[in-house]
Backbone as XML, in Angstrom:
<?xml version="1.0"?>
<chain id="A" units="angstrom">
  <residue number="1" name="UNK">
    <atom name="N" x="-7.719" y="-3.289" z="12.802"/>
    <atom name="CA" x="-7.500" y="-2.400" z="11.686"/>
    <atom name="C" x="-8.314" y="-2.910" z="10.504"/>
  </residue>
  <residue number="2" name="UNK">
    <atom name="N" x="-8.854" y="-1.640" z="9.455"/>
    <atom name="CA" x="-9.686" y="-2.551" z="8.397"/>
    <atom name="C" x="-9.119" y="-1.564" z="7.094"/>
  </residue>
  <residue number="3" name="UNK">
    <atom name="N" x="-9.109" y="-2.609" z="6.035"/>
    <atom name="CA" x="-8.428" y="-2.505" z="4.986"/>
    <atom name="C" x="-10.082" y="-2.092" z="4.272"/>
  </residue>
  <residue number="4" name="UNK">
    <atom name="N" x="-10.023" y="-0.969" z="3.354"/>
    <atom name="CA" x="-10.655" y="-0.413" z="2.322"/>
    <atom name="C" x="-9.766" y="-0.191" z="1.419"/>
  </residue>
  <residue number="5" name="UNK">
    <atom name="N" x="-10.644" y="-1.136" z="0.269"/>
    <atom name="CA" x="-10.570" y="-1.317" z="-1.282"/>
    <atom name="C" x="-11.642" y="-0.465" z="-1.902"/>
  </residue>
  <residue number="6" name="UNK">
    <atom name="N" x="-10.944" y="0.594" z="-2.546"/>
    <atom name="CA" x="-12.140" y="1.372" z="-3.437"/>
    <atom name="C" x="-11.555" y="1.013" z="-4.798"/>
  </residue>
  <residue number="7" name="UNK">
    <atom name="N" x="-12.409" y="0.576" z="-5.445"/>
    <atom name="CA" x="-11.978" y="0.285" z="-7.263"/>
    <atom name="C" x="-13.115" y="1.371" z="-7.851"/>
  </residue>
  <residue number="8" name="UNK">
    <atom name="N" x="-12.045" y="1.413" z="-9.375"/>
    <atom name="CA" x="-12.938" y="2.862" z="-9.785"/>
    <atom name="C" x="-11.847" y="2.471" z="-11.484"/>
  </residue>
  <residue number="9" name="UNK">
    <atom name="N" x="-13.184" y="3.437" z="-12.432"/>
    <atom name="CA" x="-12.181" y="3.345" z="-13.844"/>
    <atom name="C" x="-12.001" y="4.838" z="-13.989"/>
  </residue>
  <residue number="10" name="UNK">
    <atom name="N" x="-10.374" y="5.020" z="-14.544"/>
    <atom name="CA" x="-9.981" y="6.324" z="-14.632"/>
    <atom name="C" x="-11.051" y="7.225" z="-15.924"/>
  </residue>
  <residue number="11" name="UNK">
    <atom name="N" x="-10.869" y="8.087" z="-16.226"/>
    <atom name="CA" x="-11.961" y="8.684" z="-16.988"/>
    <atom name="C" x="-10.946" y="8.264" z="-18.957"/>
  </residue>
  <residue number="12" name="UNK">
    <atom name="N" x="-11.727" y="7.709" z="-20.042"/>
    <atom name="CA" x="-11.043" y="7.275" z="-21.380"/>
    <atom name="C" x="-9.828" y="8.520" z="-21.639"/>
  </residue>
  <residue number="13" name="UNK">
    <atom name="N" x="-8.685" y="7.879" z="-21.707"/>
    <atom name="CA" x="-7.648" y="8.502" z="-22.167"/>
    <atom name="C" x="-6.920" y="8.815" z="-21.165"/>
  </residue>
  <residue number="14" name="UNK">
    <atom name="N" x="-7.343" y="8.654" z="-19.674"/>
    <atom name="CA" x="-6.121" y="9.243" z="-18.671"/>
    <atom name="C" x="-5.146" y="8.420" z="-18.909"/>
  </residue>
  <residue number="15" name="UNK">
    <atom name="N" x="-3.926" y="9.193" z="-18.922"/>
    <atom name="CA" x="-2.519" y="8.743" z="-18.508"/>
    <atom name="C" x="-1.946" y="8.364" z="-17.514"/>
  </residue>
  <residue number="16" name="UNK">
    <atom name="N" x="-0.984" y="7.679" z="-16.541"/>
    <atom name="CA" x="-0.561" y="7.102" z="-15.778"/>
    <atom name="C" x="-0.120" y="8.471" z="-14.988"/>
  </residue>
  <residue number="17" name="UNK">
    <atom name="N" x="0.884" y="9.510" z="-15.637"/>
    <atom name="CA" x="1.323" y="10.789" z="-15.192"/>
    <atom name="C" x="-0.108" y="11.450" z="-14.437"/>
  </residue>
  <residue number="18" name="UNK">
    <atom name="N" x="-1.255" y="11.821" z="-15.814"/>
    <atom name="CA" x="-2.344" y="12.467" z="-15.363"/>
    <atom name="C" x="-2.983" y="11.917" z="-14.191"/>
  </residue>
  <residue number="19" name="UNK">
    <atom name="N" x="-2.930" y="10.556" z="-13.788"/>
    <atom name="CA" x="-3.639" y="10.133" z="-12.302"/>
    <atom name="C" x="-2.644" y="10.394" z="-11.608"/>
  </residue>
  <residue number="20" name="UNK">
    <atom name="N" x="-1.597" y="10.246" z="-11.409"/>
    <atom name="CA" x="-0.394" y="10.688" z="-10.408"/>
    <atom name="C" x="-0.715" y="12.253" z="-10.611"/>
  </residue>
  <residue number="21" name="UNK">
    <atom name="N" x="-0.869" y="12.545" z="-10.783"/>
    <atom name="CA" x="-0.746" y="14.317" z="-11.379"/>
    <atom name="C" x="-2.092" y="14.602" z="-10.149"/>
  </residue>
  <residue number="22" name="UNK">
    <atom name="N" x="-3.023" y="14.101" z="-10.414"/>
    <atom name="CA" x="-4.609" y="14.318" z="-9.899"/>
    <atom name="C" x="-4.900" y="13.440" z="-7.990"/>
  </residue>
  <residue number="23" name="UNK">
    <atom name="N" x="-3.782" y="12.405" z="-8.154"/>
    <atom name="CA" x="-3.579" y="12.166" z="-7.035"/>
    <atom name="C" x="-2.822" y="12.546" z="-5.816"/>
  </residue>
  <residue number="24" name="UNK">
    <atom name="N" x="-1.495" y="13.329" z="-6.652"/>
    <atom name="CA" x="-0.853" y="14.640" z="-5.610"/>
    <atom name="C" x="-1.954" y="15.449" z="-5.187"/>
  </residue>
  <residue number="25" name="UNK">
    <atom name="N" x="-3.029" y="15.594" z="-5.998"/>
    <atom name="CA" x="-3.666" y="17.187" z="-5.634"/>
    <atom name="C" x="-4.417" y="16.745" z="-4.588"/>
  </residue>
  <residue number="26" name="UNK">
    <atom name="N" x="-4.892" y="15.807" z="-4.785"/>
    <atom name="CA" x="-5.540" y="15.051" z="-2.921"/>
    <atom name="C" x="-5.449" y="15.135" z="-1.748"/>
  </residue>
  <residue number="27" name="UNK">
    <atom name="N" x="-3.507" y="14.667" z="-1.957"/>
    <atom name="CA" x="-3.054" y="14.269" z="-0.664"/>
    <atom name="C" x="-3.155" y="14.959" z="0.336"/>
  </residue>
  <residue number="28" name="UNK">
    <atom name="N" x="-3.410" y="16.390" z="0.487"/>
    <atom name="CA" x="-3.010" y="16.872" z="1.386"/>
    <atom name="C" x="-4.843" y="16.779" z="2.423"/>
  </residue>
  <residue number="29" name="UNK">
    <atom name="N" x="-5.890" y="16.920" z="1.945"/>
    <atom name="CA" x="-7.113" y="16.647" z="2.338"/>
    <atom name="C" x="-6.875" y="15.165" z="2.833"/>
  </residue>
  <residue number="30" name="UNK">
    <atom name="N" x="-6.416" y="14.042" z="2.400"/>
    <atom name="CA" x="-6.408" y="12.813" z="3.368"/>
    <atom name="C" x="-5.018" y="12.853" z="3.927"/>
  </residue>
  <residue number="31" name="UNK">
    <atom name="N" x="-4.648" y="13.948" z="4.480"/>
    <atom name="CA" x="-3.305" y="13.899" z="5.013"/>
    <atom name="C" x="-3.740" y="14.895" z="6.241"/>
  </residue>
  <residue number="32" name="UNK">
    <atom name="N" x="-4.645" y="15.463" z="6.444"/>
    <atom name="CA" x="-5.602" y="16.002" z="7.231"/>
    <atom name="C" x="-7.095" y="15.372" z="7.871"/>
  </residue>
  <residue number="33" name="UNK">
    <atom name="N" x="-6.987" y="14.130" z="7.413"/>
    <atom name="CA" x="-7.676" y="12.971" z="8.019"/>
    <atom name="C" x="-6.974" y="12.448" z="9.175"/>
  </residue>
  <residue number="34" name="UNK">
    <atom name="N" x="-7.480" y="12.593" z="10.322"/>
    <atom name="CA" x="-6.935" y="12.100" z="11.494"/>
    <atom name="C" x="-7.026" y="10.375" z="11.459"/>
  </residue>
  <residue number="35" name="UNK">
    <atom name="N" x="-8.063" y="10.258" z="10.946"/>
    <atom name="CA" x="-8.379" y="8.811" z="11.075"/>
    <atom name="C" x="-7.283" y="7.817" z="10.181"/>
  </residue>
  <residue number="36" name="UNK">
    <atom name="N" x="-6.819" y="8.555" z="9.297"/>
    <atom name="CA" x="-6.536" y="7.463" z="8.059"/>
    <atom name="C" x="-4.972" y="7.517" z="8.222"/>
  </residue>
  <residue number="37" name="UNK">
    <atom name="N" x="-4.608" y="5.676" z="8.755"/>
    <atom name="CA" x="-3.437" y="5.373" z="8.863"/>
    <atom name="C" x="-2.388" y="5.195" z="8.015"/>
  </residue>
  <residue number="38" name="UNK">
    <atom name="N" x="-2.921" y="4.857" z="6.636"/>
    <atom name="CA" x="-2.536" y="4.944" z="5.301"/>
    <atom name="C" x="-3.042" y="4.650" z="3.997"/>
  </residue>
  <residue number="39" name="UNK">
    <atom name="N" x="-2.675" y="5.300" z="2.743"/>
    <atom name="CA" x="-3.391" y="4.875" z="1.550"/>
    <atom name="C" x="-2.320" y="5.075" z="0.598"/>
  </residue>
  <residue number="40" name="UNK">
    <atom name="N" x="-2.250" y="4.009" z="-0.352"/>
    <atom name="CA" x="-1.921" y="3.738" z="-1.441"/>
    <atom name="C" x="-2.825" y="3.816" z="-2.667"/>
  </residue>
  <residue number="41" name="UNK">
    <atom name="N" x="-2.557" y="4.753" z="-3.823"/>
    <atom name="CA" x="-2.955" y="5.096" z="-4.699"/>
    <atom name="C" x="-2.297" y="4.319" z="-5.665"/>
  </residue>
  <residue number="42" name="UNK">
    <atom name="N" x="-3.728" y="3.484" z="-6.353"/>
    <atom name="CA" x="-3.346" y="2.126" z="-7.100"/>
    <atom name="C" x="-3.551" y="2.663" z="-8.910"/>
  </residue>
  <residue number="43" name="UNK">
    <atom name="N" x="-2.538" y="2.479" z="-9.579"/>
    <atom name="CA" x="-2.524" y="2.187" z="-10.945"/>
    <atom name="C" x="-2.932" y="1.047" z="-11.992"/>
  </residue>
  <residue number="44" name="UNK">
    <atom name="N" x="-4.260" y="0.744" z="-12.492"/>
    <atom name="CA" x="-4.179" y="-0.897" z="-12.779"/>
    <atom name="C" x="-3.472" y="-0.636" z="-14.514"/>
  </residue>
  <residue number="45" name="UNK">
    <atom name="N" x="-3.348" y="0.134" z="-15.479"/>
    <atom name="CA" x="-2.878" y="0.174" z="-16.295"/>
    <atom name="C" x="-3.364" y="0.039" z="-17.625"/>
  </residue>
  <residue number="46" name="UNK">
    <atom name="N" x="-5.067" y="-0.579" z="-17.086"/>
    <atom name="CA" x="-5.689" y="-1.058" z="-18.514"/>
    <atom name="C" x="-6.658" y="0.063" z="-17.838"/>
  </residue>
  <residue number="47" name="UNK">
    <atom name="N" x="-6.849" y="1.098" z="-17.117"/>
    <atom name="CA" x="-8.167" y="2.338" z="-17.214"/>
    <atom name="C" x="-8.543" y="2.278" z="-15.776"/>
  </residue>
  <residue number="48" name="UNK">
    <atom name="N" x="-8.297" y="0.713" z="-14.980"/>
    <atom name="CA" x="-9.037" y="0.886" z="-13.973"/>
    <atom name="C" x="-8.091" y="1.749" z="-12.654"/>
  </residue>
  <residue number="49" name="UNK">
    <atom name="N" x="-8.358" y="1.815" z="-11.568"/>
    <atom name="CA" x="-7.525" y="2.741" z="-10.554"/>
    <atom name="C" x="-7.934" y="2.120" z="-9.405"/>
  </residue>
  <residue number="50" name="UNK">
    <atom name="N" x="-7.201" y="2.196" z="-8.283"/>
    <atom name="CA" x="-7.839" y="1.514" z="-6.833"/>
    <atom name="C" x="-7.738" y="2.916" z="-5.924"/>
  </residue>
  <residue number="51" name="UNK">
    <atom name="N" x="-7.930" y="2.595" z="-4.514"/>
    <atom name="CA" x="-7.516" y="3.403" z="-3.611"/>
    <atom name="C" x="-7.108" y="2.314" z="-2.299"/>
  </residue>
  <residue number="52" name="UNK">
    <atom name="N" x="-6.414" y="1.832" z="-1.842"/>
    <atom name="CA" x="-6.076" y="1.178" z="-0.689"/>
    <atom name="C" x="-5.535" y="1.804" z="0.299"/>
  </residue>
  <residue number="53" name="UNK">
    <atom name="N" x="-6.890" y="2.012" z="1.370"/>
    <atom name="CA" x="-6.754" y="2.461" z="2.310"/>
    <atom name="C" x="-6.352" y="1.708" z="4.181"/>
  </residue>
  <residue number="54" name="UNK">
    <atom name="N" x="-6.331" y="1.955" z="4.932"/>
    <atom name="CA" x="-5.860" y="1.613" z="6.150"/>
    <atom name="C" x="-6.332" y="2.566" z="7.372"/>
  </residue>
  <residue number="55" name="UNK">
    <atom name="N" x="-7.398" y="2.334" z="8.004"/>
    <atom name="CA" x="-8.414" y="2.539" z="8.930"/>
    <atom name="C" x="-8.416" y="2.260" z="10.189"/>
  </residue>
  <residue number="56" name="UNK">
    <atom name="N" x="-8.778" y="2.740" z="11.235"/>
    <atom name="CA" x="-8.778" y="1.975" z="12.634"/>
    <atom name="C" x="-10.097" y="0.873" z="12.772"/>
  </residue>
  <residue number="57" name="UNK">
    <atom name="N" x="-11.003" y="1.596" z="11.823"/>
    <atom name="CA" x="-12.811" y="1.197" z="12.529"/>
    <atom name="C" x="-12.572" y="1.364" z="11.166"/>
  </residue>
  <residue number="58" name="UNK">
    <atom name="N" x="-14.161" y="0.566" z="10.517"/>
    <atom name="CA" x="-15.284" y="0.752" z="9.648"/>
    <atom name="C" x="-16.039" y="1.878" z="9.158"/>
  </residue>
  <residue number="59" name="UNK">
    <atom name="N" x="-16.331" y="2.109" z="10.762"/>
    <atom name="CA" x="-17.094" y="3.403" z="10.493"/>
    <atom name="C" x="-15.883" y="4.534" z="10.162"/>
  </residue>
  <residue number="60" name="UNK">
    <atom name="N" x="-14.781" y="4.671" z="10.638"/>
    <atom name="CA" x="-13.281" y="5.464" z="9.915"/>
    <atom name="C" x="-13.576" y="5.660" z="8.565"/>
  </residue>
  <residue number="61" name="UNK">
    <atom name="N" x="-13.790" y="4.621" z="7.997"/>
    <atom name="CA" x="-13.788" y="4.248" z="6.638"/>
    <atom name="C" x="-15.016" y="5.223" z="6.265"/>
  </residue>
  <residue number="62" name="UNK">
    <atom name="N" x="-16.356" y="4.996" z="6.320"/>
    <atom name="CA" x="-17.391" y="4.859" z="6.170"/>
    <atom name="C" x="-17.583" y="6.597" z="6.369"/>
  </residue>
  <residue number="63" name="UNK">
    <atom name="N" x="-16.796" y="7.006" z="7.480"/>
    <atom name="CA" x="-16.868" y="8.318" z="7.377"/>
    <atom name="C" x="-15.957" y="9.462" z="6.103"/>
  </residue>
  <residue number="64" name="UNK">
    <atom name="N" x="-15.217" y="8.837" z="6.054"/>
    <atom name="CA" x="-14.865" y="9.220" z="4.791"/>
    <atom name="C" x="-15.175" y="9.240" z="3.535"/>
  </residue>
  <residue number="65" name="UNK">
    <atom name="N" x="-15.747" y="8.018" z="3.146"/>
    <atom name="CA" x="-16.278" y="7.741" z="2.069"/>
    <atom name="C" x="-17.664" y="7.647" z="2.011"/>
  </residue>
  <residue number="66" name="UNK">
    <atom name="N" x="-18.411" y="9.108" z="2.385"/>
    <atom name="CA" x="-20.006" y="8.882" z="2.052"/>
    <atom name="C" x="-20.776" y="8.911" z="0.755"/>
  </residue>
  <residue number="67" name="UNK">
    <atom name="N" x="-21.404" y="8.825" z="1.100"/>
    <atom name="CA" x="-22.677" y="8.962" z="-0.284"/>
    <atom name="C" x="-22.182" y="9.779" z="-1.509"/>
  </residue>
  <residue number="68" name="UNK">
    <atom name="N" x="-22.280" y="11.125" z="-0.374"/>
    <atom name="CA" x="-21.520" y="12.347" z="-1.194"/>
    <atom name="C" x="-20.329" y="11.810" z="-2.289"/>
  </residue>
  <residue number="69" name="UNK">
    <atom name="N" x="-19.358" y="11.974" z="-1.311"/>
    <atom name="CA" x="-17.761" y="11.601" z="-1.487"/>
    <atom name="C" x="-18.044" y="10.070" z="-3.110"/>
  </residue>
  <residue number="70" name="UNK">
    <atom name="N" x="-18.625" y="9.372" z="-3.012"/>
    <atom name="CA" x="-19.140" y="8.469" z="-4.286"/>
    <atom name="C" x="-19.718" y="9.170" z="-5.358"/>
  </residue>
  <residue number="71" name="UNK">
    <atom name="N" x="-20.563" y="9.785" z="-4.469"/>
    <atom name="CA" x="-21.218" y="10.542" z="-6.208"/>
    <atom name="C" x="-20.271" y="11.319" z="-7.028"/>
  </residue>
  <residue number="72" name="UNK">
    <atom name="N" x="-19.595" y="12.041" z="-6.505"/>
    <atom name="CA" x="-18.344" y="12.584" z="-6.869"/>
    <atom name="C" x="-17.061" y="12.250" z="-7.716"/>
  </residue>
  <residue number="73" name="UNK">
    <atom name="N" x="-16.778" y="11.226" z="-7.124"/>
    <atom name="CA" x="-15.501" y="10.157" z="-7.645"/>
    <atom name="C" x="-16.700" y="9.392" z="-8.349"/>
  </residue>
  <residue number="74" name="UNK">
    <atom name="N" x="-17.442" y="8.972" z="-9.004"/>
    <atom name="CA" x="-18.342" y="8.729" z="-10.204"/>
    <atom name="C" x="-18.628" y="9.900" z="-11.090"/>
  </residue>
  <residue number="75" name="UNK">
    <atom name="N" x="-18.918" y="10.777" z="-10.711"/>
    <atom name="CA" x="-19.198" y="12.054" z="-11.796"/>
    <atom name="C" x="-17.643" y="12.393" z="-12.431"/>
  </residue>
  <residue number="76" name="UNK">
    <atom name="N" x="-16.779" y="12.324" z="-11.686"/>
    <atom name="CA" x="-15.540" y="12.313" z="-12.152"/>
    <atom name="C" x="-14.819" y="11.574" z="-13.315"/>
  </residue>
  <residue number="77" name="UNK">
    <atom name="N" x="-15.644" y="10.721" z="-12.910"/>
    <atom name="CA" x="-14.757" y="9.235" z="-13.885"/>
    <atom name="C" x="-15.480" y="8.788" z="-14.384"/>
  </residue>
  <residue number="78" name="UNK">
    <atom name="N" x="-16.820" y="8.746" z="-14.217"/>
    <atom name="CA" x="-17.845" y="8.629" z="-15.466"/>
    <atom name="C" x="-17.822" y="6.982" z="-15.161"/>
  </residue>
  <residue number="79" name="UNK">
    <atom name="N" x="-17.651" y="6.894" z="-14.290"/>
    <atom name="CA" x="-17.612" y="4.555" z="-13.388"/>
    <atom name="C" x="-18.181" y="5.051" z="-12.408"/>
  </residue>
  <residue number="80" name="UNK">
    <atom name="N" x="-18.720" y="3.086" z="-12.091"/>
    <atom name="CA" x="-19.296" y="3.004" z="-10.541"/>
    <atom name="C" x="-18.022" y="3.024" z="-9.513"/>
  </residue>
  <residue number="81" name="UNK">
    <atom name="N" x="-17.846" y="3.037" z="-8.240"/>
    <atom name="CA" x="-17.005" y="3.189" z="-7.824"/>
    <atom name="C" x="-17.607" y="1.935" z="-6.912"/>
  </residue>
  <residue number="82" name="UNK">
    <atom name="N" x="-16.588" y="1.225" z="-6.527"/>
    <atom name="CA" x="-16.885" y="-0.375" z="-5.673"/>
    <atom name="C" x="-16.381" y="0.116" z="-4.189"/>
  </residue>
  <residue number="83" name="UNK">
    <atom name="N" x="-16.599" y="-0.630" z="-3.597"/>
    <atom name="CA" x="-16.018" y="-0.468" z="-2.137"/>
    <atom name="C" x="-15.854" y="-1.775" z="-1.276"/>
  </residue>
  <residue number="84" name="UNK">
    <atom name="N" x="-14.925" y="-2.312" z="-0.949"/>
    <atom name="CA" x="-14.679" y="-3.723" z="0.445"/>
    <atom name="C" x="-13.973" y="-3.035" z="1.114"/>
  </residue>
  <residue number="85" name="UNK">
    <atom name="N" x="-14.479" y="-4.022" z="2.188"/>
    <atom name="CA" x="-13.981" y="-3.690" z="3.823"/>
    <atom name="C" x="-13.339" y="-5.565" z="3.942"/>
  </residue>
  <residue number="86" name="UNK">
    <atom name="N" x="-11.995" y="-5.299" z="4.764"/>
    <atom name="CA" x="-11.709" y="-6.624" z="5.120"/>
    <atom name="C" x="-10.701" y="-6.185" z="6.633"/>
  </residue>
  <residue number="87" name="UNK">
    <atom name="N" x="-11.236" y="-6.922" z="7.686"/>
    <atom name="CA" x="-10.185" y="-7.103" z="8.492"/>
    <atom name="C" x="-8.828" y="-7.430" z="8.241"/>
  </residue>
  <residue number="88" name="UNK">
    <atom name="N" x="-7.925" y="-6.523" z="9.017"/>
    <atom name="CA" x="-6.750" y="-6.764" z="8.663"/>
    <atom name="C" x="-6.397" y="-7.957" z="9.703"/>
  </residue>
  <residue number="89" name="UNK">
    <atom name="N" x="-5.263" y="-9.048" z="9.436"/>
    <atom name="CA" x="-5.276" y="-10.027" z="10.317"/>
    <atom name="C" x="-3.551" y="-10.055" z="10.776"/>
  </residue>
  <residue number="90" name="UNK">
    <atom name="N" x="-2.763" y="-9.692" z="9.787"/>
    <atom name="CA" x="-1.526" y="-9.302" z="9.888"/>
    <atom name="C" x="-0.893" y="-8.277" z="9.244"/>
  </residue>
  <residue number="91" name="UNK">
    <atom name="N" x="0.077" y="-7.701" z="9.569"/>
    <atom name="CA" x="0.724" y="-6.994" z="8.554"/>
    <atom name="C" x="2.341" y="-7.190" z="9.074"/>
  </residue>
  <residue number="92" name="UNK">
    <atom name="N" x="3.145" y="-7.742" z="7.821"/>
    <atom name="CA" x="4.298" y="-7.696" z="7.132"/>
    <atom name="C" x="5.187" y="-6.654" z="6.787"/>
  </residue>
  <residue number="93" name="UNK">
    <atom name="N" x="6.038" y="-6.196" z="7.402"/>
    <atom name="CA" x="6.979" y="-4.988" z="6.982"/>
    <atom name="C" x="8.377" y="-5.509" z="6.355"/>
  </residue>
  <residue number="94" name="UNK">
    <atom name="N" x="8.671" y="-5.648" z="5.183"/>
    <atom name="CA" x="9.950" y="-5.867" z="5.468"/>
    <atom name="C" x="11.106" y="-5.178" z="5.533"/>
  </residue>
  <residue number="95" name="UNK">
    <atom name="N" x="10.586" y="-3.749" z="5.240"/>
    <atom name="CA" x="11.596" y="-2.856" z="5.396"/>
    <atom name="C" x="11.746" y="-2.413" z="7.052"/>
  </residue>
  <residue number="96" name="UNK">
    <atom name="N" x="10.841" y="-2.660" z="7.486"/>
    <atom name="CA" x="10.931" y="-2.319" z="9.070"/>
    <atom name="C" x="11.448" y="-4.321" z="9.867"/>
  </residue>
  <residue number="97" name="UNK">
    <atom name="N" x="11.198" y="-4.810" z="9.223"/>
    <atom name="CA" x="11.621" y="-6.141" z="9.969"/>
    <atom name="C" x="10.352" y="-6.703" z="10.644"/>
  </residue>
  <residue number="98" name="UNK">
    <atom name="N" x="9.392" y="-6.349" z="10.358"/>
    <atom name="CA" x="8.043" y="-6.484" z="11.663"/>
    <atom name="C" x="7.094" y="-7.241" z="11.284"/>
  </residue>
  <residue number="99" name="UNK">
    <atom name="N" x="6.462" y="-7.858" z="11.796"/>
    <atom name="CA" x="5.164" y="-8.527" z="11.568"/>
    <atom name="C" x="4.263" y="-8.327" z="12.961"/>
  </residue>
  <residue number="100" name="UNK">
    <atom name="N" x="3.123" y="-7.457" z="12.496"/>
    <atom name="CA" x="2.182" y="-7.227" z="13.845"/>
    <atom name="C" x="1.293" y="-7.766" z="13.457"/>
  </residue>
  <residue number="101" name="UNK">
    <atom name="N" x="0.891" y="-8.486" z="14.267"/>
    <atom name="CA" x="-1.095" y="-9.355" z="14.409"/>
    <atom name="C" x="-2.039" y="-8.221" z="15.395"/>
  </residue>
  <residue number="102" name="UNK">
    <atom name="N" x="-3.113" y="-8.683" z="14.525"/>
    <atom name="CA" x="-4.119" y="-7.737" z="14.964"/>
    <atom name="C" x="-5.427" y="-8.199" z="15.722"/>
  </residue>
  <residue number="103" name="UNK">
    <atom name="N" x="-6.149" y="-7.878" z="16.833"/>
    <atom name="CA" x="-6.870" y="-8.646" z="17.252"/>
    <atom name="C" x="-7.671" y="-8.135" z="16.339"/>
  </residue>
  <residue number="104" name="UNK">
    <atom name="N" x="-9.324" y="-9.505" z="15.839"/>
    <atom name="CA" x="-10.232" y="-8.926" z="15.420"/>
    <atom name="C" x="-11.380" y="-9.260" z="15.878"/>
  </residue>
  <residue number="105" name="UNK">
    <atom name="N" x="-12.647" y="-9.066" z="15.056"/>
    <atom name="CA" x="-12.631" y="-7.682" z="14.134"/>
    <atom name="C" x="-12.573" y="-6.824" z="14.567"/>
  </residue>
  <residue number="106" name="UNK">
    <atom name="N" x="-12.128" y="-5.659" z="13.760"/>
    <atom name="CA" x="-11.787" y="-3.856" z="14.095"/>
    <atom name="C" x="-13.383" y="-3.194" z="14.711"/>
  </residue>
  <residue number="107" name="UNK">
    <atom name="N" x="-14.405" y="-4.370" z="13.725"/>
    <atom name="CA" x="-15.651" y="-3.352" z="13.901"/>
    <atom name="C" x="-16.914" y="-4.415" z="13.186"/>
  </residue>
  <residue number="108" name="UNK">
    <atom name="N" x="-18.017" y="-4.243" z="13.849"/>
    <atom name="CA" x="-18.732" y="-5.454" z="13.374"/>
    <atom name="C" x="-19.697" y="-5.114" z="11.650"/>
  </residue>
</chain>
């Protein structure tokens, strides 16, 4: 599994409501992503915003987030938009009780 980190700055003056507001309107387009196991829509509080995503493959990732899809979420927000990829090596549930290990890497 591979963890994508997209960092990005909200556009001067958004509100915490207004990105929650703009991030409902999303969901349903990455909720129609077959590929994407999960994402958390990050608040940093001083302007900046994340996206933490959860992928099978790289290229998962990579297909989602093209060229296009950047220029976009930059014209938007008027920021560069960053991107990491990291193998996932465990994951921790504690509401489920679980800890699954993952063989790696997902993808070279």
């Amino acid at each position: 599994m591979i963890a994508e980190l997209v960092t990005f700055r909200f556009p001067p003056g958004c509100s915490r409501a207004q990105a929650q507001q703009s991030a409902l309107s999303v969901v349903p387009a990455w909720q129609a992503n077959p590929d994407l196991i999960r994402k958390h829509f990050l608040w940093g509080g001083d302007g900046s915003g994340a996206g933490l995503y959860f992928w099978p493959s790289r290229e998962a990732a990579q297909a989602a987030h093209t060229p296009e899809w950047i220029a976009r979420k930059e014209a938007e927000s008027g920021s560069r938009v960053e991107i990491q990829y990291f193998d996932v090596m465990l994951t921790l549930d504690n509401r489920a009780g679980t800890v699954d290990a993952y063989e790696g890497p997902a993808s070279a």
